[in-house]
C-alpha positions, -999 to +999 in steps of 0.1 A: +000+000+000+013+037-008+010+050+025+018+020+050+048+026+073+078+008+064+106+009+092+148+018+087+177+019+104+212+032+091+242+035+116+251+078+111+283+091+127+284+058+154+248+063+159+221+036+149+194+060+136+158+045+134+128+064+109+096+054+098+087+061+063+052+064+044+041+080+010+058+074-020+085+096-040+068+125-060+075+159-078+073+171-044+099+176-022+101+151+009+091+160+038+108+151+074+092+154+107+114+162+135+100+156+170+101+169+204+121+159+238+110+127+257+090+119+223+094+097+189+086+094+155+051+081+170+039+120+179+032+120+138+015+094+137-019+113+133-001+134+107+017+119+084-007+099+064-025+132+056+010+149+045+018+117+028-012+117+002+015+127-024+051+129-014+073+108+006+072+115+048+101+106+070+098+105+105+131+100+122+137+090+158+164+115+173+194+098+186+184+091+223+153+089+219+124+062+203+138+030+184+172+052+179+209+044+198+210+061+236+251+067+232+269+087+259+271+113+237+268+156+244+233+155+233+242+190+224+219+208+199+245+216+174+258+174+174+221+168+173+225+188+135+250+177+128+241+139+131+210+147+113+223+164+085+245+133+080+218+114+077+197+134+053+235+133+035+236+097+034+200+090+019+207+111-009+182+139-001+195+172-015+161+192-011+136+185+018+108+202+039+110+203+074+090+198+103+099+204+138+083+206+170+095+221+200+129+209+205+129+195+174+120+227+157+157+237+179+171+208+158+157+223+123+174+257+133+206+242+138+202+227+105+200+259+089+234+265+102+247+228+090+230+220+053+207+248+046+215+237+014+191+207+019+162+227+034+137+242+012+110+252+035+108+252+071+081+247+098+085+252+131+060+243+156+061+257+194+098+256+183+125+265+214+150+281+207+129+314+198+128+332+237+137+325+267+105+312+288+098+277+290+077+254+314+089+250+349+091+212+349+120+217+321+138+245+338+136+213+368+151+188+347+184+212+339+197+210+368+226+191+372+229+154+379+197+150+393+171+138+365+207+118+346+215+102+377+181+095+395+157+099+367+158+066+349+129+046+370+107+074+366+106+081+324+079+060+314+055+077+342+070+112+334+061+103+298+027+097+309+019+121+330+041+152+301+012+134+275-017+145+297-025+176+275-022+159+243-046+132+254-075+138+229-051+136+201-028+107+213-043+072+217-037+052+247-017+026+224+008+052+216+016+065+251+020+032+263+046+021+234+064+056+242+062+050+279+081+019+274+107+030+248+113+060+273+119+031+300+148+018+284+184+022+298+201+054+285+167+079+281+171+097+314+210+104+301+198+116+272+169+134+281+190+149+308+216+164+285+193+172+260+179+199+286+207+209+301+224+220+267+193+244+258+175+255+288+189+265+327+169+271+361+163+308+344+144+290+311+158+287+279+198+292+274+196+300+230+177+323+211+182+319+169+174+354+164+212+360+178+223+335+150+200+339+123+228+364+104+247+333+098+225+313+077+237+313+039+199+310+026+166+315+049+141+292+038+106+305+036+097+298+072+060+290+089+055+293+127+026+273+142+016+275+180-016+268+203-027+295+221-028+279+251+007+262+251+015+258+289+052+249+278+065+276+251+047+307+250+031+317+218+050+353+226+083+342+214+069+326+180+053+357+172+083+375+180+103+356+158+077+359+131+079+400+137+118+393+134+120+375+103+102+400+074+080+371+054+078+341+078+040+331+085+022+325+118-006+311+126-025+302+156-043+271+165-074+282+194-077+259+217-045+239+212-018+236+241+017+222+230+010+195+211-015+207+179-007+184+156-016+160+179-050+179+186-056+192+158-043+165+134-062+172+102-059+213+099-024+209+113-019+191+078-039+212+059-021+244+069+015+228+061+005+211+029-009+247+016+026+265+029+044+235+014+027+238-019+022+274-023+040+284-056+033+321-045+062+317-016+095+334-017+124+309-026+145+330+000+139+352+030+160+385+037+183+378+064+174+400+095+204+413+115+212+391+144+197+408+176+218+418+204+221+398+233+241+399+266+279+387+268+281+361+292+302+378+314+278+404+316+264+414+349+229+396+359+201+414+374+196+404+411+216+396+439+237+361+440+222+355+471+190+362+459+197+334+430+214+310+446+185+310+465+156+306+437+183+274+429+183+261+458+144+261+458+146+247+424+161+217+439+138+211+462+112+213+440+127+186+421+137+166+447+096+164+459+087+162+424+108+125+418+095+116+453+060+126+441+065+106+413+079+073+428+048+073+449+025+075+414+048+047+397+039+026+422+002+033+418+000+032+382+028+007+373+002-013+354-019+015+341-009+034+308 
């Protein structure tokens, strides 16, 4: 059948990369769905049969996460690129659409620095990497040791309970097969780097609008975002979209984080129209990158005052994983 899924895996820089494939090859470019943290190729699956009507849809598994390799690797955002763009190198794909949401929109920024070459239009949805807020159970997880070291017994409830917005667009099946791909040995490690690369007790650490003056070609560029995402706020894509003269935003009412997972058929029907729209621009200007503060630069507040609000962070945390020990041993056999 065109559009069943047909499983891969190809060893990239050291690292056995998984993706699920549907659709055939077409006149239209292929499109690749990046996915978020804690998450796998299985957040599309609503999605990509509808984008896969007519072109080809790959849906890789980031390394340390899903059916991918969990190496003890940086898990920094740039190797993230750089192992990705390797990959699209190694299929043979010279000309792709991409797809990513929230940290894996992060990821399809950093490949506008690595093989914008490859990249002929771009969405990013509830991307990071565009502000600094972020959810306070992420700004949590950054701090060090804790969720690497202590975390592992407690991913496949986490998983559960991070799912609980996306719930009306997310079957039971799938939560319970992430939940236990999350469980294996190497996710908390992972995970834990993952967040600690991008995002600090203060929210997020990168901001492409301090970069974006280094991409050779800006792709024509749509933001998506649910105006009530808990996690991102919708204030930052709209900021990048008031940034970047030509980029496209659009809101989904009612949505939190995960749209295309509530919303799976307009999610679709929004990107296929950007993706086919003959009237886009082949190239954005480059903006200017924006200022931002040295690092040496003075913060505001007192260290007292912050070491303080760290401190608290902690033990936050700390009651949180005990919190959640408790509810593993409730739920150990519910999904």
């Amino acid at each position: 059948m065109a559009n069943e899924v047909r499983d891969h895996f190809l060893e990239v820089a050291g690292v056995r990369l998984y993706w699920a494939e549907t659709g055939q090859a077409s006149a239209a470019p292929p499109v690749v769905l990046l996915h978020g943290l804690n998450n796998s190729c299985l957040s599309w699956s609503q999605v990509a049969r509808l984008l896969a009507k007519d072109r080809r849809v790959l849906m890789p598994d980031l390394p340390g996460h899903g059916r991918s390799a969990r190496p003890n690797a940086s898990y920094e955002l740039g190797w993230y690129a750089r192992i990705m763009a390797q990959w699209l190198e190694a299929l043979g794909i010279e000309n792709a659409d991409i797809v990513g949401h929230s940290f894996g929109g992060g990821v399809a920024q950093m490949l506008l620095l690595e093989c914008p070459e490859r990249i002929r239009r771009l969405v990013l949805v509830a991307a990071g990497g565009l502000g600094k807020g972020v959810g306070l159970w992420l700004r949590l997880a950054s701090l060090p040791h804790v969720v690497e070291h202590l975390g592992q017994p407690f991913m496949a409830l986490g998983t559960r309970l991070a799912l609980r917005d996306a719930r009306q667009g997310v079957t039971r099946g799938d939560i319970a097969a992430l939940s236990e791909l999350n469980s294996q040995a190497g996710s908390a490690r992972a995970f834990a780097r993952s967040v600690r690369d991008v995002i600090d007790w203060r929210g997020q650490r990168r901001d492409f609008r301090h970069r974006v003056d280094e991409v050779k070609k800006l792709p024509p560029i749509l933001l998506l975002w649910g105006d009530r995402d808990a996690l991102i706020p919708i204030e930052q894509g709209l900021a990048f979209a008031a940034f970047v003269k030509g980029a496209v935003f659009r809101t989904f009412e009612g949505c939190g984080h995960y749209l295309h997972n509530e919303q799976p058929e307009a999610f679709a029907q929004m990107v296929r129209e950007f993706l086919d729209d003959r009237a886009v621009p082949t190239e954005l200007a480059r903006p200017q990158a924006i200022a931002h503060r040295s690092p040496s630069a003075p913060r505001t507040g007192s260290w007292g005052a912050r070491a303080g609000q760290g401190r608290a962070l902690q033990a936050s945390l700390s009651a949180m994983l005990r919190r959640w020990q408790m509810l593993a041993i409730r739920s150990r056999n519910q999904v």
